[in-house]
N, C-alpha and C positions, 0 to 999 in steps of 0.2 A: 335196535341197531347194535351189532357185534361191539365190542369195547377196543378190539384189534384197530377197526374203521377209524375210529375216533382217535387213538394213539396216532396213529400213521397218517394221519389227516392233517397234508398244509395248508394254513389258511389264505397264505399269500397268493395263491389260486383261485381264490372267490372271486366270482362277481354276481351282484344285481344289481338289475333293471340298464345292463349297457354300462355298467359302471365299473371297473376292479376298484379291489380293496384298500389297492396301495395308489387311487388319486381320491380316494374319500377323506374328509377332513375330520382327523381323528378324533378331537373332541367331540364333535356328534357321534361317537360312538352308539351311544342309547339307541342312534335313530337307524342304527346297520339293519335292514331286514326286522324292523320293529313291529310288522304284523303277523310274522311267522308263528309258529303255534310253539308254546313251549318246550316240548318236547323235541323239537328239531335241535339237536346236541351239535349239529356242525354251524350253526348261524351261533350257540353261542360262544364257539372256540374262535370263530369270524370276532365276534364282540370283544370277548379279552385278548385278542391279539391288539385290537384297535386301542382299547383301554389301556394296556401296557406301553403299546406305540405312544399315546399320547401323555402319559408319564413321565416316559423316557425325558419327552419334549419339556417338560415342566420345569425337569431334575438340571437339564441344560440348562434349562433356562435362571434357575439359581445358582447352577455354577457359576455361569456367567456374569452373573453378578457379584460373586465371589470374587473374579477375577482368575478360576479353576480352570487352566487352559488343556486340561483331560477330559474330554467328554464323552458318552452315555452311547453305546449304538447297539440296534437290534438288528446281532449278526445273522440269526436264524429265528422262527416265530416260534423258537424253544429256549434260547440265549440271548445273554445280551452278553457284549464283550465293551472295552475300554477302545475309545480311538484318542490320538495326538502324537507332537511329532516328540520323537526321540532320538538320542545317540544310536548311532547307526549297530547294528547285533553285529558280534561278531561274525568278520567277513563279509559284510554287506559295504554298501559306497553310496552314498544319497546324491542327489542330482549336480550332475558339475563339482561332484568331488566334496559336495558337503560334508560334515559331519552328524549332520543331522538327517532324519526321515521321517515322514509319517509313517506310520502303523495300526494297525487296529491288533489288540491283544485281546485274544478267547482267555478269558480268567474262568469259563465252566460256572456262572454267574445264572439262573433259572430264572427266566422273562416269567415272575412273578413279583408281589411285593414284595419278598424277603430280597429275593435274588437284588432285584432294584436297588436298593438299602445297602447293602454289600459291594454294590456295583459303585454306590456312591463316595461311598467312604474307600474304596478302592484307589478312584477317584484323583480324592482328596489327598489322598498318601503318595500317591507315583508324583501329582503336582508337588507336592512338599518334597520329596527329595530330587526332581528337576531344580528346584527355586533355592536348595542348598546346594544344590552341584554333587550328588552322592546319590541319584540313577545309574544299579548297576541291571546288567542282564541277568536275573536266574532260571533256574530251569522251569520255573511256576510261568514266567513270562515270556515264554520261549516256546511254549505250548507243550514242556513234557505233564503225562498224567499224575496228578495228584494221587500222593502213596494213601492207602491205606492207612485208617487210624490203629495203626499199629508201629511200636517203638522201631525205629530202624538201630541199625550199627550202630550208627551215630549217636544214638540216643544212647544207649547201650553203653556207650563209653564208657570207660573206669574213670577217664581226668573231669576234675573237678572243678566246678565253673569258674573259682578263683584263676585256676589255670587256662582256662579259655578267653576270660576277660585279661589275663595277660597278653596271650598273642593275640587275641583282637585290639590288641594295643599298636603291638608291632606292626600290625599292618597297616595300620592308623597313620601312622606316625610317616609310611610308605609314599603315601599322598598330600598330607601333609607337613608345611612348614613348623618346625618344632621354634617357636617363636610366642610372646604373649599371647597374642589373639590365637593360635592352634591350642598351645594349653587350656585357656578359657574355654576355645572350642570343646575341646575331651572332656572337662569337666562339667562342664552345664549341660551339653547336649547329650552326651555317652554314660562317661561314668555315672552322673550324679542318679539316672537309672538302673543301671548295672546294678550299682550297691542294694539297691533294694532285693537282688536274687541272695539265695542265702549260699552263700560261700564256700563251703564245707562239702558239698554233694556232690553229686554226677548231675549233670544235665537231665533233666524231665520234663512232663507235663506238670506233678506237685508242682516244681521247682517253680514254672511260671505262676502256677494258679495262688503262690504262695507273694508271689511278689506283686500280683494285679490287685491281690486281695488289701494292699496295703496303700491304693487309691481308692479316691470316690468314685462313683460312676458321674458320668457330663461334666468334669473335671478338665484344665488341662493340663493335669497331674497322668491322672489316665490317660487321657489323647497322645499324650508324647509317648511316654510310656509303653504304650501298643505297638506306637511308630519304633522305636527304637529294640524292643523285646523282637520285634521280628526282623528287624536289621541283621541282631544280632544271633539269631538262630537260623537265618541263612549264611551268616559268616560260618555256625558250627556243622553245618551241611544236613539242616532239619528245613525238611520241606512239610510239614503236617503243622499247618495252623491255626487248627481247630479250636483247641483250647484258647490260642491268641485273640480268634476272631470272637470269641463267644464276650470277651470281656470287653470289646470293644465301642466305643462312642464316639457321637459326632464332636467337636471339637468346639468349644463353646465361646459363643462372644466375650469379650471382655469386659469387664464393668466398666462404664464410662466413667472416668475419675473428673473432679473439678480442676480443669486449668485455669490459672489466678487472671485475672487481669490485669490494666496496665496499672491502673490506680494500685491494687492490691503487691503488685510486683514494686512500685514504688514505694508501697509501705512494709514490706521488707525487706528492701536494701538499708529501713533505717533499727527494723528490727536485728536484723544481723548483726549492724555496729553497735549493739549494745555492749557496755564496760563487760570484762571478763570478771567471772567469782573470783575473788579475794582465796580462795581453796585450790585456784587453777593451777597447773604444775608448771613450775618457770621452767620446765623442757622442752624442747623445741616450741617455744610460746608462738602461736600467733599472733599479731593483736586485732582488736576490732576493725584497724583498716582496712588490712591483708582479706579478712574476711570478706570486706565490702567490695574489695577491688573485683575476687572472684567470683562474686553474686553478678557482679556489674557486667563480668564479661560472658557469664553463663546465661544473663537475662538480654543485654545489647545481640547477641551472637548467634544464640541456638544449641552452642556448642555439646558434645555428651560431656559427663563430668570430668573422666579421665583428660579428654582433649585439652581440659585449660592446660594440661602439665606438657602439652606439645606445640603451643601456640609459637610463632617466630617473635620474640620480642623485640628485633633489634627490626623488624622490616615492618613490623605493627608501628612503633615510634618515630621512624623515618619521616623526615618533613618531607617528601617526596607523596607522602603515602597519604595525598588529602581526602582522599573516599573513607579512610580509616578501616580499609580494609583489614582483615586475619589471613595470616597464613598459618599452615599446622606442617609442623616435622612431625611423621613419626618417628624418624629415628630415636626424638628424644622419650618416645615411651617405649621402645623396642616392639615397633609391630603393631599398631593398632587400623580402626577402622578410616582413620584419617588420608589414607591413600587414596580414596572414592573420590577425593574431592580434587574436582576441575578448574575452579576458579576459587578468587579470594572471597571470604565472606563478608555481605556488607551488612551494615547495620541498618535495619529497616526502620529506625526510629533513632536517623544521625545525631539528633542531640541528645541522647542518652550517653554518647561516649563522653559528652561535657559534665553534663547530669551526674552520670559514677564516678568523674573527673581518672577513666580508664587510661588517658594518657601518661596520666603519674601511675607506673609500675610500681606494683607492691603484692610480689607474688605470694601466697602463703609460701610462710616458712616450715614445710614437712620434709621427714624422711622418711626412709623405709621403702618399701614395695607399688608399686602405682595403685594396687586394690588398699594399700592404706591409706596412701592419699586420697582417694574418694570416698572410701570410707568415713577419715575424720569430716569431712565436707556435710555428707549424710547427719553423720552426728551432732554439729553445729545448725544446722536447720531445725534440727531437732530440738535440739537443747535450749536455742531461739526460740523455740514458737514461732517459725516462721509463718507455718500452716501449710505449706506443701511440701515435697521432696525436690534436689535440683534438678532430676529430670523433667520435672513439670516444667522448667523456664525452656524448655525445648518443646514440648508441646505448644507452648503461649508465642511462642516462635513462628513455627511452622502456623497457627491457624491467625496471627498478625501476617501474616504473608498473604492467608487467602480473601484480609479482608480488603489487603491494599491490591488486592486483585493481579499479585503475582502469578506468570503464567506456573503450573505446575509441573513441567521440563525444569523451569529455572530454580524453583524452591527446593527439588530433588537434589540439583547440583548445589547448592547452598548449604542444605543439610548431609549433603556425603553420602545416598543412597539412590537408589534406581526408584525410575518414576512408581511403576508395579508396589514396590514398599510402601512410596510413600501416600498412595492413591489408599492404599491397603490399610497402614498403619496411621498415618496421623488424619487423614479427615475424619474418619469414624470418632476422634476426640470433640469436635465442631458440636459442642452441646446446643442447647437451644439456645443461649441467651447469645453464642458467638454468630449460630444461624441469624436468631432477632436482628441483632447488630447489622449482620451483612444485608439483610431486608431494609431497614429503615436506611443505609445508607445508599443501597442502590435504587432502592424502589420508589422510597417514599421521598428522594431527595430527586429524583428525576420526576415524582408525581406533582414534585413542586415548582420543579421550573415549568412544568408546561401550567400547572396555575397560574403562575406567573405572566405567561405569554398569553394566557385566556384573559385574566382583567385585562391585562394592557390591549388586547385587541376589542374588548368591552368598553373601552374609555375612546378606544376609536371611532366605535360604530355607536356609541352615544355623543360626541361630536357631532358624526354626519348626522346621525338624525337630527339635532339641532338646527344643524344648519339645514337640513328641509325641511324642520317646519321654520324658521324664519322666511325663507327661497319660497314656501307653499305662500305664509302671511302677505309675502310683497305682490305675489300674484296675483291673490285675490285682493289688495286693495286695489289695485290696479285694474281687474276685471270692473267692480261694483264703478271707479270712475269711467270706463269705458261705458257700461250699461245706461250712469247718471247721465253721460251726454248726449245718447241713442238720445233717451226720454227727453231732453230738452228741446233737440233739435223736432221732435215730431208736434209740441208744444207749439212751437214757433210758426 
């Protein structure tokens, strides 16, 4: 058979026995035309169309479980391209004046394994900068051709990356609230990347392969890293990312850490108040109370650690306020994530507020910067032996919520974050023994009432039988004197 035949040959045209291709169910792919002769080369380009079709499906089907709202489509039985909806391209209008559209994007992605793989992690990158709000259009996604692996102008530059990662500063800063939470932003997310390029050169391929080199691979040192290296080389107007994609990995679960219990949380709130060293510096002293008070409110609450420094005190202690509800200013931290939040937060275990006795105020006494403040926090856990860090009493939070069977709408609003996050982020914490927990109280406590309801309807129906056999006894003594007097009478 010509080799021309076979290039040019779509499969999506097949049919046998009455059937096309595309209402065959693609997992049986094996069974396409399974007694044709091996040599028939168009039955098995028929085959791996189907086998990649049913890939695709698989690849969704873990997205989806992801919660990856970008998914997998075979735009041609030679491509796969990226579908979901997006900010509308320049000069488009989405329905009724949306801002948003769906799309399907030819990324030039080869309906093969590799292509798949690439497709996926694709994917997962455009989802991640939807879900931080930093989906822009470039010309990659737009459908202009991918240059040549060859250095453009741009590459070619004389300015030096130090100076790039300046003005990709300035234009940062364009979109962004220059407030604590954007600063945090630039540094965790941007720069703390960035720095790893070496400073001193012109833009390259070295320059990345110099900077990828200084992650592990299945890392998510690497994974951001990737995400952000190509961020920032479409800001420098480099569309070739070859070198990027080559170093590239899937993005890796997180270690489940141990979130404490209640028992355990209550034995470090007396850990904490342990006496301060006799060495400790009478500067800005805290003392063991202050300490106690903010364990109390970061374990009652959920709270992040900076929030305890925004909480309202004067409307938390209000006799009005008997839910004992938390309100948060950010104002008082200048800008943080404390704005998300809808409603007051209550305390899912109300007599803990009596318990850490959180009514008598006794804020730690720090200065300085709000990352100091949390920091000494950090450090006092530590120096305690407490045995965890304080964001674990936000973890112990959120899955004390799932056991009192809070809806999860409502636990999102409580913790300050969108449902998606927290679907995302905090059950994946739900170790087995919180799972255990939620089983033996739903399951085996419900398996008990209806125990319950079974003796007691066994106590029933062994009554009534008693009482038929007494009911049966009286019958037959009364039949036998019936019988006794037949016989007398026939006597007589």
């Amino acid at each position: 058979m010509p080799s021309n035949a076979t290039s040019t040959y779509d499969p999506r045209k097949a049919e046998w026995e009455s059937i096309t291709i595309d209402q065959w169910e693609p997992s049986k792919w094996k069974q396409w035309k399974a007694k044709h002769p091996a040599s028939d080369e168009f039955a098995k380009i028929e085959r791996e169309y189907l086998r990649i079709k049913y890939a695709i499906q698989q690849a969704n089907s873990a997205l989806s479980l992801e919660k990856v709202k970008v998914k997998l489509k075979l735009t041609s039985h030679k491509t796969i391209g990226l579908q979901g909806t997006f900010p509308c391209r320049p000069g488009d209008i989405g329905k009724q004046g949306s801002p948003n559209k769906q799309y399907t994007i030819s990324c030039g992605f080869a309906a093969n394994d590799t292509g798949l793989k690439m497709a996926v992690l694709k994917a997962r990158e455009l989802d991640l900068l939807l879900i931080t709000k930093q989906f822009q259009w470039t010309p990659e996604l737009l459908g202009k051709q991918a240059q040549k692996i060859e250095p453009t102008a741009t590459e070619q530059s004389t300015k030096l990356i130090s100076e790039l990662i300046q003005e990709y500063e300035r234009q940062f800063w364009k979109t962004h609230e220059k407030n604590r939470q954007g600063i945090r932003t630039w540094e965790t997310h941007y720069l703390r990347h960035l720095k790893k390029l070496p400073p001193d050169i012109p833009m390259s391929a070295q320059a990345l392969e110099a900077a990828l080199e200084k992650t592990k691979p299945n890392t998510s040192s690497r994974f951001f890293l990737v995400w952000q290296l190509k961020k920032f080389c479409e800001f420098c107007g480099i569309t070739n990312f070859a070198t990027i994609y080559s170093y590239a990995t899937p993005k890796p679960h997180p270690t489940l850490r141990k979130v404490p219990t209640d028992e355990e949380i209550i034995q470090g709130f007396i850990k904490i108040g342990s006496p301060l060293s006799v060495y400790a510096s009478k500067e800005n002293l805290t003392e063991p109370e202050q300490w106690q008070w903010a364990y109390g409110m970061l374990a009652t609450y959920g709270l992040r650690p900076h929030e305890l420094f925004a909480v309202d005190i004067d409307a938390f202690r209000d006799t009005a306020n008997t839910f004992h509800l938390v309100n948060l200013n950010p104002s008082l931290t200048d800008g943080t994530k404390t704005g998300e939040r809808s409603c007051g937060i209550p305390p899912l275990h109300p007599h803990w507020v009596e318990l850490f006795d959180l009514k008598n105020i006794k804020l730690p006494c720090h200065t300085g910067t709000l990352n100091n403040k949390t920091a000494k926090l950090q450090v006092r856990f530590r120096n305690a032996e407490v045995g965890f860090k304080p964001y674990d009493l936000r973890h112990a939070y959120a899955i004390r919520g799932h056991r009192l069977r809070v809806p999860i709408k409502t636990m999102a609003d409580y913790m300050g974050h969108t449902v998606q996050e927290h679907t995302k982020t905090y059950q994946r914490w739900m170790n087995e023994d919180a799972n255990l927990a939620i089983y033996k109280e739903v399951v085996i406590h419900r398996q008990g009432t209806t125990k319950e309801a079974l003796q007691e309807r066994i106590k029933e129906l062994e009554t009534e039988n008693t009482a038929l056999k007494a009911e049966n006894a009286t019958l037959k003594g009364l039949l036998i004197k019936h019988q006794l007097g037949e016989l007398l009478n026939q006597e007589i």
